[in-house]
MILOKOL-779639 format. One record per residue (C-alpha): residue number from 1; residue in three letters; y, z, x. Coordinates in pm, whole numbers. Example, Ala and Ser with C-alpha at 12.3 -4.5 7.8 and 13.67 -1.06 7.14 Angstrom:
2
ATOM   i  aa  north     up   east
ATOM   1 ALA   -450    780   1230
ATOM   2 SER   -106    714   1367
This chain:
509
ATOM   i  aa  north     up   east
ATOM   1 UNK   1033   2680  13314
ATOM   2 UNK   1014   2565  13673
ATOM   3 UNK    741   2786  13805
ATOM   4 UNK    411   2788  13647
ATOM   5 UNK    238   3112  13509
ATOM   6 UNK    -13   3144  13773
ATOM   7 UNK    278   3134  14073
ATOM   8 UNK    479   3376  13842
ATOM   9 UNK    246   3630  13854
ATOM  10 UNK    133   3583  14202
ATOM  11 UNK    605   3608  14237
ATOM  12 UNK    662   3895  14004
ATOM  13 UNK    429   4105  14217
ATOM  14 UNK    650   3995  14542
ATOM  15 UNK    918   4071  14372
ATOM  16 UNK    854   4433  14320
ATOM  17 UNK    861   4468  14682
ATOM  18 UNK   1282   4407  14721
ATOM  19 UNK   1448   4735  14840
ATOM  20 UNK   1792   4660  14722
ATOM  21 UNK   1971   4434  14491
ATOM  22 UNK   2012   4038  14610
ATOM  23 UNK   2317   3792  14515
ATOM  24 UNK   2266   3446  14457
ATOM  25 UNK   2613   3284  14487
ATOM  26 UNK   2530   2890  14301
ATOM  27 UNK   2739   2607  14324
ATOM  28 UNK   2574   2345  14104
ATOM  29 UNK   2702   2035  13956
ATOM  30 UNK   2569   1867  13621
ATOM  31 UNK   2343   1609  13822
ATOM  32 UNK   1961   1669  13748
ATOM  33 UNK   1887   1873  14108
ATOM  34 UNK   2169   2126  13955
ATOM  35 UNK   2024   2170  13697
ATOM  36 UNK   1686   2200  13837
ATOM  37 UNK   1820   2455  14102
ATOM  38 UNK   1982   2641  13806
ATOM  39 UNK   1652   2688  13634
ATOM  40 UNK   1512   2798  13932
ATOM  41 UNK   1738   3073  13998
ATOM  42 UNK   1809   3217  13618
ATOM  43 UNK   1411   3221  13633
ATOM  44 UNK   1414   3425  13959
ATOM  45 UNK   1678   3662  13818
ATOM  46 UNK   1476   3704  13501
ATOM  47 UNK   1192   3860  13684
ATOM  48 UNK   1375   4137  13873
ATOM  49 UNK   1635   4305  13801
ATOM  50 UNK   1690   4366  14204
ATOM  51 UNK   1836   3972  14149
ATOM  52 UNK   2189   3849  14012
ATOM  53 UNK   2313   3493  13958
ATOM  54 UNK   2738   3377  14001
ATOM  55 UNK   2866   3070  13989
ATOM  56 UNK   3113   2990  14300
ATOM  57 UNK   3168   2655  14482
ATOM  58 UNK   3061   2674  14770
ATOM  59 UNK   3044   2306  15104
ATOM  60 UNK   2682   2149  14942
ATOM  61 UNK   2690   2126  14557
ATOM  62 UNK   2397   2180  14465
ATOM  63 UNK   2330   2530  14692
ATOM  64 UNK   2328   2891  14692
ATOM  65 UNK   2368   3158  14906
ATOM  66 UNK   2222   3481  14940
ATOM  67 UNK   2415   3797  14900
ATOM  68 UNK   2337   4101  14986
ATOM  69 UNK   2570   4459  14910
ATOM  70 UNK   2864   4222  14932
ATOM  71 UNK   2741   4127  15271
ATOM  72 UNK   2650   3726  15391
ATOM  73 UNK   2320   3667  15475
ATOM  74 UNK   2388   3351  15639
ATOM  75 UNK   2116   3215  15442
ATOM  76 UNK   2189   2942  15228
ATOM  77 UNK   1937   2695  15056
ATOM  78 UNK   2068   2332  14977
ATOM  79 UNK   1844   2160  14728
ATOM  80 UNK   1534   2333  14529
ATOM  81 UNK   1312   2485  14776
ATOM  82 UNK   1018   2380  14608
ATOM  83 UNK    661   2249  14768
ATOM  84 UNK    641   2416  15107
ATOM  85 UNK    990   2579  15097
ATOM  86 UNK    875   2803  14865
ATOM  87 UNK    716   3036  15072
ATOM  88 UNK   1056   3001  15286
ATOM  89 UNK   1286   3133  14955
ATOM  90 UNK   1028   3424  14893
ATOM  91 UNK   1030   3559  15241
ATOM  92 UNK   1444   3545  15222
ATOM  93 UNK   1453   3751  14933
ATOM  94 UNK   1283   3997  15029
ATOM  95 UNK   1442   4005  15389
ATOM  96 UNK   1793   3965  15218
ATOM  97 UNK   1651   4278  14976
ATOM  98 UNK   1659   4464  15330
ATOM  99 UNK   1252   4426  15409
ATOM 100 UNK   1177   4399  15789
ATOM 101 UNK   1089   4076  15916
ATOM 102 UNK    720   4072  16038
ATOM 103 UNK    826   3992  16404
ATOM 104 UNK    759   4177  16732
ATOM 105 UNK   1013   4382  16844
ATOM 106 UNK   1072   4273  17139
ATOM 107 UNK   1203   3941  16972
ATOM 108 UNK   1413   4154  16710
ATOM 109 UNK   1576   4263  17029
ATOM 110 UNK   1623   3876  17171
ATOM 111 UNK   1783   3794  16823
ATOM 112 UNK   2028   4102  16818
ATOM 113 UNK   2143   3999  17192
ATOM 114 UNK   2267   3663  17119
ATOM 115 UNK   2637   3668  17139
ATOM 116 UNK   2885   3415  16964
ATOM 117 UNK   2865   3194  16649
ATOM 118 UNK   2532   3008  16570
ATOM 119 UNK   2541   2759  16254
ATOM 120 UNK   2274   2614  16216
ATOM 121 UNK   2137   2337  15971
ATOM 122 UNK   1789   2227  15929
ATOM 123 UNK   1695   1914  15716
ATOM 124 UNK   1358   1900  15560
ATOM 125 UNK   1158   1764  15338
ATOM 126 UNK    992   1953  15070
ATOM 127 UNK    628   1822  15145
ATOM 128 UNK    636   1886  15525
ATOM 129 UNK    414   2130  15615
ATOM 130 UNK    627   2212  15948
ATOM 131 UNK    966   2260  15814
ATOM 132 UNK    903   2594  15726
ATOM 133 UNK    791   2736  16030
ATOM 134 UNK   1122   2621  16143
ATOM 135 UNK   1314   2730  15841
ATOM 136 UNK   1168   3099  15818
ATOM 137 UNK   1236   3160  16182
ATOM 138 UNK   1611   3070  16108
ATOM 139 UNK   1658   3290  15852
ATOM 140 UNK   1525   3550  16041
ATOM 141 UNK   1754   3468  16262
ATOM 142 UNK   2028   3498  16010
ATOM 143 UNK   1922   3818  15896
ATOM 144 UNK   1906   4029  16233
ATOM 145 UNK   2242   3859  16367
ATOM 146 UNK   2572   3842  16170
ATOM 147 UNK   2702   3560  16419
ATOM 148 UNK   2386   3335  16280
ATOM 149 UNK   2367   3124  15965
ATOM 150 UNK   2140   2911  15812
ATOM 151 UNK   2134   2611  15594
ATOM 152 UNK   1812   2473  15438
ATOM 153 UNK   1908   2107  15325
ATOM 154 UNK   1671   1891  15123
ATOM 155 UNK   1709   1561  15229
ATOM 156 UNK   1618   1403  14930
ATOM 157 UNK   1889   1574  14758
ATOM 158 UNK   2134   1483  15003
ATOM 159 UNK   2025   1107  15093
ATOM 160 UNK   2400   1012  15203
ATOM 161 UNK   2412   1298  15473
ATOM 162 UNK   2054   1212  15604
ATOM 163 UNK   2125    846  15607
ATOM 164 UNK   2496    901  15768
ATOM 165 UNK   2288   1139  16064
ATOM 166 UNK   2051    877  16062
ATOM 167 UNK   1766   1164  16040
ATOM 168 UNK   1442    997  16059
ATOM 169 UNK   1195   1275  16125
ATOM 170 UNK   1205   1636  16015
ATOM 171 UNK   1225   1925  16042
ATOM 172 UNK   1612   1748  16195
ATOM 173 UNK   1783   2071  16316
ATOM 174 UNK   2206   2112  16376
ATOM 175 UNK   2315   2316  16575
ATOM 176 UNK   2705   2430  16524
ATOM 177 UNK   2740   1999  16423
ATOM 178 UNK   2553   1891  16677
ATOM 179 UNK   2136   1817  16758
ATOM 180 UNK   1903   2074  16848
ATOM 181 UNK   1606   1977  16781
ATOM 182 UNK   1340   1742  16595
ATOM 183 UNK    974   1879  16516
ATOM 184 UNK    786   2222  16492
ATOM 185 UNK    980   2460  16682
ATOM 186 UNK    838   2865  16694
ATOM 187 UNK   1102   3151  16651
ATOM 188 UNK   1036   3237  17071
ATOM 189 UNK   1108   2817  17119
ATOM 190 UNK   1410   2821  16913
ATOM 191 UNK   1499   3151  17100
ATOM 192 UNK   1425   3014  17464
ATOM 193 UNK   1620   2721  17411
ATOM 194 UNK   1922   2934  17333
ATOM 195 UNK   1879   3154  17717
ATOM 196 UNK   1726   3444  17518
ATOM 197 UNK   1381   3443  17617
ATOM 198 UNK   1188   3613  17892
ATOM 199 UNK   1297   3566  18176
ATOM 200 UNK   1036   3456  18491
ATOM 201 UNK   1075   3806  18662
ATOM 202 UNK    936   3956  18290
ATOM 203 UNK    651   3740  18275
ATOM 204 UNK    490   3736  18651
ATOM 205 UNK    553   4137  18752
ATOM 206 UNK    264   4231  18604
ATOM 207 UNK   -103   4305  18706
ATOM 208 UNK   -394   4026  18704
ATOM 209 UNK   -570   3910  18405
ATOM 210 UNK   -949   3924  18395
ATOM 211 UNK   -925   3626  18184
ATOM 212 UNK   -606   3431  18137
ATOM 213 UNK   -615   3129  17858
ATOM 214 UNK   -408   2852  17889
ATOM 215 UNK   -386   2761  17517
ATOM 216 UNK   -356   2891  17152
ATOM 217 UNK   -499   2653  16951
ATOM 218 UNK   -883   2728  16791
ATOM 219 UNK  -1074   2701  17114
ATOM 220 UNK   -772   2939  17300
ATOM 221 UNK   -766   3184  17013
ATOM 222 UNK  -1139   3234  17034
ATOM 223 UNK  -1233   3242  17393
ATOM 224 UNK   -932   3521  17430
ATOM 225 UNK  -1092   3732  17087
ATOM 226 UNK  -1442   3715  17276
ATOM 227 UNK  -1315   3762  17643
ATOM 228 UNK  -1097   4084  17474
ATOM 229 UNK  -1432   4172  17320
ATOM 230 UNK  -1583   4252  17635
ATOM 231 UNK  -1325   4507  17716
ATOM 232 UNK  -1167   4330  18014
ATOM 233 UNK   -765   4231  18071
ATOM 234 UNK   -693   3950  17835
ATOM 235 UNK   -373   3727  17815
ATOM 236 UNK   -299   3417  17676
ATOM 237 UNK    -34   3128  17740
ATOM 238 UNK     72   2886  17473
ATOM 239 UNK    369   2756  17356
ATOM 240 UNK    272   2839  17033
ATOM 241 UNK    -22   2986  16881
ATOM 242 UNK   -219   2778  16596
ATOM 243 UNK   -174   2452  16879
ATOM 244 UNK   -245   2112  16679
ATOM 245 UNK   -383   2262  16357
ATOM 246 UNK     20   2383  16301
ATOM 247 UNK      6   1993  16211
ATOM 248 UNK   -289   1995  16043
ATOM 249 UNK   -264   1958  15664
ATOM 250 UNK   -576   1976  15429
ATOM 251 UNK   -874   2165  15618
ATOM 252 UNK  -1185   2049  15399
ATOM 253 UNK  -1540   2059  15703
ATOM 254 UNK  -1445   2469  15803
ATOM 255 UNK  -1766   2594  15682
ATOM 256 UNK  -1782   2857  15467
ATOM 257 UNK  -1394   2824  15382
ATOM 258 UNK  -1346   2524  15070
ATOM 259 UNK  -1048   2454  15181
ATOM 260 UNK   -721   2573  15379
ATOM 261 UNK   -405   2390  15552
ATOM 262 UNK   -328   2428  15899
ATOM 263 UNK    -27   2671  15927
ATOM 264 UNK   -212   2898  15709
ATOM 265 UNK   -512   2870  15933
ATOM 266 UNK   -299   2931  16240
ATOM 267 UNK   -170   3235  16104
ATOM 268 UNK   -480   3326  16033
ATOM 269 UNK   -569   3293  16398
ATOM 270 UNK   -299   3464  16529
ATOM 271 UNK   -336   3797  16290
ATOM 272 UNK   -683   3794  16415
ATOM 273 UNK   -587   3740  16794
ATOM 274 UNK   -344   4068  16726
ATOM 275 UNK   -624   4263  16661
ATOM 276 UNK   -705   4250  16986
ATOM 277 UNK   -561   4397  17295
ATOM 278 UNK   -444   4096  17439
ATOM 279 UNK   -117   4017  17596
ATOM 280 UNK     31   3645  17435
ATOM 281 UNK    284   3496  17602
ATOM 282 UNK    439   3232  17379
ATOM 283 UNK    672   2946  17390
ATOM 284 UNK    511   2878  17725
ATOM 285 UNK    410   2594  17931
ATOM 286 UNK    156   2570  18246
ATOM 287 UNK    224   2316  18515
ATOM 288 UNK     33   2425  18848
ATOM 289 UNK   -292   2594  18878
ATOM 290 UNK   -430   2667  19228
ATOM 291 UNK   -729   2864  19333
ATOM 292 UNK   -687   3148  19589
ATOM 293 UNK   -828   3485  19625
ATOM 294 UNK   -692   3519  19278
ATOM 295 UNK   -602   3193  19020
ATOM 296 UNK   -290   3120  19033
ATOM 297 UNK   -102   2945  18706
ATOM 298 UNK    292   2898  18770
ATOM 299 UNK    467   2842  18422
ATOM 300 UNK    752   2595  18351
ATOM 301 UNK    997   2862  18339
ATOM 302 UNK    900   2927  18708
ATOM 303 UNK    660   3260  18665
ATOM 304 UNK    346   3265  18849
ATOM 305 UNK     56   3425  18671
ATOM 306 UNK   -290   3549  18842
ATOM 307 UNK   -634   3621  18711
ATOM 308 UNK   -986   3617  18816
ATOM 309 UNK  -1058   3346  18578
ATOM 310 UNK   -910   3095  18339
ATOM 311 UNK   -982   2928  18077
ATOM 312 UNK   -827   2617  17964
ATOM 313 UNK   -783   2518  17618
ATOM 314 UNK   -454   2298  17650
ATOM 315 UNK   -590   2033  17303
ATOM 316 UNK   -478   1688  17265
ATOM 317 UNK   -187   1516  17065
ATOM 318 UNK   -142   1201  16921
ATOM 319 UNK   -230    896  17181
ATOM 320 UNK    116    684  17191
ATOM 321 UNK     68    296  17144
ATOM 322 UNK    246    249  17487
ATOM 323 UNK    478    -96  17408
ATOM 324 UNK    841   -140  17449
ATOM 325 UNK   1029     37  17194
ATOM 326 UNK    758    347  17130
ATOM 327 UNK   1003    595  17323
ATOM 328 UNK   1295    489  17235
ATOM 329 UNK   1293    491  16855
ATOM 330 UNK   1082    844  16869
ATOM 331 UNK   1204   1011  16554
ATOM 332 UNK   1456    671  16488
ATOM 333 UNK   1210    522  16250
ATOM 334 UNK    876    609  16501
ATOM 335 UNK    686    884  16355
ATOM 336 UNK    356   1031  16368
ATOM 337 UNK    317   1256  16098
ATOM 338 UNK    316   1054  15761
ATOM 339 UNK    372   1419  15537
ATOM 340 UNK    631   1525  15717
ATOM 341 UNK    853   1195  15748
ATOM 342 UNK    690    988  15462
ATOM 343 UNK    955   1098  15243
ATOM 344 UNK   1241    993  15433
ATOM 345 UNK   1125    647  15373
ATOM 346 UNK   1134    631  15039
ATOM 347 UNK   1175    254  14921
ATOM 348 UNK   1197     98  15266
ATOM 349 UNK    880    -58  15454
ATOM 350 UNK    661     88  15713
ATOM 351 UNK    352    -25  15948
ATOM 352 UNK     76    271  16066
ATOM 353 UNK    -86    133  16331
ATOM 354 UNK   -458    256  16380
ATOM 355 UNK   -739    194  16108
ATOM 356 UNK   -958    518  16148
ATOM 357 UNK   -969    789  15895
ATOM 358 UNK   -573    908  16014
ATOM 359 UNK   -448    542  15947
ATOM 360 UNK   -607    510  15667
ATOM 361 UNK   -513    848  15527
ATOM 362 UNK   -176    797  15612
ATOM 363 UNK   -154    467  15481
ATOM 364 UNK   -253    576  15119
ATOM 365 UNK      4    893  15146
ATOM 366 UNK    299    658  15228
ATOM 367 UNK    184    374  14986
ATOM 368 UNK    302    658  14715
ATOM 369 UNK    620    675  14874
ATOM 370 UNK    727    355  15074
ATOM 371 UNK    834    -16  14905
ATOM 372 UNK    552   -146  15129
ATOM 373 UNK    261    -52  15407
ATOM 374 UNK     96   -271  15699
ATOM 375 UNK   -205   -133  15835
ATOM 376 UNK   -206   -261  16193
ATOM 377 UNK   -587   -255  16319
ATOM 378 UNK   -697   -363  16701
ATOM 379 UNK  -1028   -397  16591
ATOM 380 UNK  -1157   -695  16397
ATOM 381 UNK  -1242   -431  16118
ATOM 382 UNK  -1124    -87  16009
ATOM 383 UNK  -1294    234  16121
ATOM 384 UNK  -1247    408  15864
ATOM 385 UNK  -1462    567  15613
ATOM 386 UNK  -1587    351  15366
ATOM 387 UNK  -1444    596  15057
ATOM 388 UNK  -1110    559  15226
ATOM 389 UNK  -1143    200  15249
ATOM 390 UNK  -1192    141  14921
ATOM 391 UNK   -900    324  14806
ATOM 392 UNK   -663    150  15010
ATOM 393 UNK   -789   -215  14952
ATOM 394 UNK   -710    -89  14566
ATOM 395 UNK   -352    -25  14636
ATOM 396 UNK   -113   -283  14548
ATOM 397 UNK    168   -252  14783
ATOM 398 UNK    -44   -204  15079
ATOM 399 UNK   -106   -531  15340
ATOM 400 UNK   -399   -477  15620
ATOM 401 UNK   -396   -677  15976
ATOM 402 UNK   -714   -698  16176
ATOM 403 UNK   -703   -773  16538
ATOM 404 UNK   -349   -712  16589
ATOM 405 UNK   -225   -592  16885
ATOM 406 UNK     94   -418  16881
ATOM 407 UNK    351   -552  17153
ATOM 408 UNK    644   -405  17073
ATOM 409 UNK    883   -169  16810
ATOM 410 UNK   1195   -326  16773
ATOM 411 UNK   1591   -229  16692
ATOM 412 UNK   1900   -159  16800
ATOM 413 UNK   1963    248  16696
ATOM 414 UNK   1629    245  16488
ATOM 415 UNK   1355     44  16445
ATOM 416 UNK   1405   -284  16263
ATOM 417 UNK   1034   -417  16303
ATOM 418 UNK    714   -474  16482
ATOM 419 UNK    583   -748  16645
ATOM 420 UNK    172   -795  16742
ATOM 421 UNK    -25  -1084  16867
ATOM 422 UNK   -340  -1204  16673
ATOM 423 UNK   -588  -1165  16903
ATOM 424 UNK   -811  -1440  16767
ATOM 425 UNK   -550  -1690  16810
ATOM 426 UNK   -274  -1549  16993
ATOM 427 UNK     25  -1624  16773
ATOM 428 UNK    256  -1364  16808
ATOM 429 UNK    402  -1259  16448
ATOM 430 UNK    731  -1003  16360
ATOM 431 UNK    727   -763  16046
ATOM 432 UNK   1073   -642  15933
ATOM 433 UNK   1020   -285  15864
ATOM 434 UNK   1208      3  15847
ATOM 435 UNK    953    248  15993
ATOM 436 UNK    642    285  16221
ATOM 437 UNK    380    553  16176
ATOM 438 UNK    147    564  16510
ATOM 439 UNK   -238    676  16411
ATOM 440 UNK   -454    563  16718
ATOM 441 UNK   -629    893  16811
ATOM 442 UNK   -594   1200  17064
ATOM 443 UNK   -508   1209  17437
ATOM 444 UNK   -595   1538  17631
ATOM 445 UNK   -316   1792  17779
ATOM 446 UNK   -425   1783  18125
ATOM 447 UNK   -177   1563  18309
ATOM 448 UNK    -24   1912  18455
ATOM 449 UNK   -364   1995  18648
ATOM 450 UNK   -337   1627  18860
ATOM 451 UNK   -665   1644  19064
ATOM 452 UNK   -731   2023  19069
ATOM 453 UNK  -1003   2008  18871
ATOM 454 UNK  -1252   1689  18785
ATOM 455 UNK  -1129   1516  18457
ATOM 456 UNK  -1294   1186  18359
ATOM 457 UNK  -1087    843  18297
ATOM 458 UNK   -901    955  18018
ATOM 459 UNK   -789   1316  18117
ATOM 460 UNK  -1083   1480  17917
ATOM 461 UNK  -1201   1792  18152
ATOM 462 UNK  -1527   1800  18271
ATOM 463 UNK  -1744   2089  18213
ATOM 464 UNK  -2104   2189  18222
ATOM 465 UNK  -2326   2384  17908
ATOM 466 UNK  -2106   2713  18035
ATOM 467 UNK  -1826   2568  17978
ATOM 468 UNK  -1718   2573  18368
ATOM 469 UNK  -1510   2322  18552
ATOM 470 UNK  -1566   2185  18880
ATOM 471 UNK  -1334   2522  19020
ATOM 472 UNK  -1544   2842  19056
ATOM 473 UNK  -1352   3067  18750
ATOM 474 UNK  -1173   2841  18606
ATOM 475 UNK  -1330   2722  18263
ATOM 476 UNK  -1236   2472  17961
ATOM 477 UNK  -1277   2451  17619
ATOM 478 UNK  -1186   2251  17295
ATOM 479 UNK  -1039   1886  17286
ATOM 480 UNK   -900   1903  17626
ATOM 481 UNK  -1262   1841  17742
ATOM 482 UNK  -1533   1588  17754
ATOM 483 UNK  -1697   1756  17462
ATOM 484 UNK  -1767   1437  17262
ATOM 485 UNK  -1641   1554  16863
ATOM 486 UNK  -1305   1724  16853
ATOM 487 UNK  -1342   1917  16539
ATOM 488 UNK  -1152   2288  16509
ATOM 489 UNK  -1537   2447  16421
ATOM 490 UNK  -1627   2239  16775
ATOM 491 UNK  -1345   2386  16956
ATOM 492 UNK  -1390   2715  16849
ATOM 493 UNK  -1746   2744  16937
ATOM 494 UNK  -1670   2595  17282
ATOM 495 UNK  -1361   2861  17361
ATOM 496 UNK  -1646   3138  17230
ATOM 497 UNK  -1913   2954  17492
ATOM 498 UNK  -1644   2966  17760
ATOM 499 UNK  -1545   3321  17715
ATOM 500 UNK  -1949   3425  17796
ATOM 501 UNK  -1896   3216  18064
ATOM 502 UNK  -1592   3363  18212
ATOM 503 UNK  -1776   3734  18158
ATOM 504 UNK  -2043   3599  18293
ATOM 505 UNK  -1871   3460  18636
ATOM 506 UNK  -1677   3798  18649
ATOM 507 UNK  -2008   4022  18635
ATOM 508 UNK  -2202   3805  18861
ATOM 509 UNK  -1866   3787  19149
C-alpha cells in the first residue's frame, strides 16, 4: 500500500467527484520506481471504478499518461508524484474526468487561443513546494488546448536526463526541447510569456482606482480586503498573488493557526481577496509612479494605471552576496531555496552562506541530503537561534566558518567552488563544492520608484504611524518599508493600517 489510510479516505472522497471514466496508459520497467509507480496506480484504480490501468510503452519508462474517452490529455506524469505532486495527480484526475478547472474565464479563453504545438516538460523535485504551482497550471493548460502537453518528470527518477540538461534548480521547465523557464511561474506568467496575455490597451482603458495596490503578498492582500471594505474602487497589481510566502514553507508564529505552508496560505489569501470586489491584475510588474492630479503607475507591459491613492506593498527577496560568479551560476549550482534544489544535490557538496535562522535551517535540511555542508558566516559567530545551533553543531557532515567573507563562486558552466578570506587573518582559502545556497537576508522591491518617494539607505520605504510616504496618497506597507520586523502577521497589520490611511486621505481630500 503506497498511500496511507488517513490520505485514502481524505482520496476516495475526491474521487467520487470524477464525471467520466479516466485511462492510465503505464509504461513501467522492473526497477524499484516501476514498481512503486505500479502500486500507485492499481491502488488509484481500486478506489474508483471511474479509473482503468494498461500497460503500453510509452518515451519515459517509468510514466503514464492520462486517457480520457480515447482522447490524450497531454498529461503525462514521469516518476511517482508523491510529496507535493500529489495534490498535482489529484487535480488531473479529476480535470481529465472532465471537471472544470477552477480558473477565471477570461484565462480559459487565453489558453483556448493559443495556436500551434506546445510540449512542454517540467522537472521537479518531489519536496519542492513550487513545482506544483508550475505543474498544475500546465496541465491545465493541457486540458483546455489539444495543441498542449505536459510532462511531469521527477528528477530523481531520471538523474541521467537532469545531469545531461545540467538542471540545477527546479521547477526546470522545456519548452518544445528547449528552456523556458527556472522558478515559480503563475498560469497568467506562463501565459504572458507565450503573447497571450492582456494586452496594455486592456489593462489602462479603464476608470481610476480609489485605491490601487502595488503588491499581492500579505500586506497587499490586506490593505486591498480593507480598502474594498470601505466600498470604494479597489485594484490590485502583482505578478502573482501570495508574493514571498509562495516560497515560504512551514508557517509555525501565525497566531491562532498551528501551523500552515506558504502556497496554501497564499491561496488562502487569494480566495479571500475574491470575495471582494476588487479588480487583480496579475502577472504584472510596476516600474514608474508619478504624482499628478491623479497617481499615475505605468506597468512593464507599457499600461498606465491611475488612482487617487496607492499603496505599495512590493516585499523583499533574498539579498544576493554580490561577488564574481553570483549571476552567472544562478540556477548552475547557485540556489536560494534549499527545499526546492536540495535534492538535486544529492551526494555532492554545498556551502550556504549566512548563519541566521535561514542558514542555519537550510544547512540542517541539506545535511540530510548533501555528502557535505559549509556554513559560511561574516560574523565572528552565528546568529542563529541557539536550538538551531545546537542541532547543527550535532551533525556530522556539517563544517561551520566564522568570519569568512565570500569573494567569489567559481566554475566554468557551474559552480566548482567558493573562495572567502578569513577576516582575522586575511588568508584567502577555496572549497571545492558542487553547490552554493545564498541565506544572507531580504532586500526591499523598491529600486523601480528611484527617488519618487523617500527610502532610507537600503531601499526600505519610509513611512509615518499611517502608513504614508513622503507623496501625499501614496502609502506603503509590509517588508518593502522601514518597519523594523518583517513577519507576514507584521505585514498584514501594516497593509490593514495603510488601507485606513488611504480612506482616510480620500475622505479628508
Amino acid at each position: 500500500m503506497v498511500l496511507d489510510k488517513d490520505i485514502q479516505a481524505q482520496l476516495e472522497q475526491y474521487l467520487q467527484l470524477m464525471e467520466r471514466d479516466v485511462l492510465l496508459k503505464v509504461s513501467a520497467g522492473s526497477d524499484e520506481v516501476s514498481m512503486d509507480m505500479l502500486a500507485l496506480v492499481h491502488e488509484l484504480a481500486s478506489m474508483s471504478p471511474k479509473i482503468q490501468v494498461e500497460r503500453v510503452s510509452l518515451p519515459r519508462t517509468p510514466s503514464f499518461r492520462l486517457m480520457r474517452g480515447g482522447e490524450d490529455t497531454g498529461i503525462t506524469f514521469a516518476g511517482v508524484p508523491l510529496g507535493h505532486e500529489f495534490t498535482s495527480l489529484v487535480l488531473a484526475l479529476l480535470q481529465a474526468s472532465g471537471r472544470a478547472p477552477k480558473i477565471e474565464d477570461s484565462l480559459v479563453k487565453q489558453i483556448q487561443s493559443l495556436r500551434g504545438e506546445y510540449h512542454f516538460e517540467t522537472y521537479v523535485s518531489l519536496s519542492c513546494n513550487v513545482c506544483p504551482d508550475v505543474v498544475q497550471a500546465l496541465n491545465v493548460m493541457s486540458i483546455l488546448n489539444p495543441g498542449v502537453t505536459h510532462t511531469m518528470i521527477d528528477g530523481a527518477a531520471f538523474k541521467d536526463e537532469v545531469e545531461a540538461k545540467d538542471i540545477l534548480a527546479v521547477p526546470a521547465v522545456y519548452l518544445n526541447g528547449t528552456l523556458f523557464g527556472s522558478g515559480r511561474m503563475s498560469l497568467e506568467e506562463i501565459l504572458t510569456k507565450l503573447g497571450s496575455g492582456p494586452t496594455p490597451s486592456e489593462l489602462a482603458d479603464q476608470d481610476p482606482f480609489d485605491v490601487l495596490v502595488i503588491g499581492g503578498g500579505p500586506a497587499g492582500a490586506s490593505a486591498a480586503i480593507y480598502a474594498a471594505r470601505k466600498g470604494i474602487r479597489t485594484g490590485i497589481v502583482a505578478e502573482r498573488l501570495g508574493g514571498q510566502v509562495l516560497d515560504t514553507l512551514g508557517i509555525e508564529n501565525f497566531i491562532s493557526v498551528k501551523y500552515t505552508e506558504g502556497p496554501q496560505f497564499a491561496a488562502q489569501l487569494e480566495e479571500h481577496v475574491k470575495q471582494y470586489d476588487i479588480q487583480v491584475m496579475k502577472a504584472q510588474r510596476a516600474k514608474r509612479l508619478e504624482k499628478k492630479s491623479l497617481i499615475e503607475v505605468e506597468l512593464e507591459s507599457g499600461a498606465v494605471l491611475k488612482s487617487k491613492a496607492v499603496i505599495l506593498a512590493t516585499g523583499a527577496r533574498w539579498r544576493n552576496v554580490g561577488v564574481p560568479g553570483e549571476d552567472k551560476f544562478k540556477n548552475k549550482g547557485v540556489a536560494y531555496c534549499p527545499h526546492c534544489d536540495g535534492p538535486l544535490y544529492q551526494g555532492k557538496d554545498v556551502a550556504v552562506i549566512g548563519g541566521g535562522n535561514s542558514g542555519i535551517e537550510a544547512a540542517i535540511d541539506l545535511a540530510g541530503i548533501v555528502r557535505h555542508v559549509t556554513v559560511l558566516e561574516f560574523m565572528p559567530e552565528l546568529k542563529a537561534d541557539a536550538v538551531l545551533q545546537k542541532r547543527l553543531y550535532s551533525l556530522p557532515n556539517v563544517t561551520v566558518v566564522t568570519n569568512a567573507a565570500t569573494k567569489e563562486i567559481t566554475g566554468t558552466d557551474k559552480v566548482d567552488g567558493i573562495t572567502y578570506t578569513d577576516r582575522d587573518t586575511g588568508e584567502v582559502h577555496h572549497i571545492d563544492l558542487q553547490g552554493v545556497f545564498v541565506q544572507i537576508g531580504l532586500v526591499p522591491n523598491t529600486e523601480w520608484l528611484g527617488d519618487t518617494v523617500e527610502r532610507t539607505r537600503t531601499g526600505e520605504i519610509v513611512v509615518d504611524p499611517r502608513g504614508a510616504t513622503s507623496v501625499p496618497g501614496v502609502f506603503a506597507a509590509g517588508d518593502c518599508t522601514n518597519s523594523p520586523y518583517k513577519q507576514i502577521i507584521i505585514s498584514m497589520g501594516s497593509g490593514a493600517n495603510a488601507a485606513l490611511g488611504a480612506f482616510d486621505y480620500l475622505i479628508r481630500t
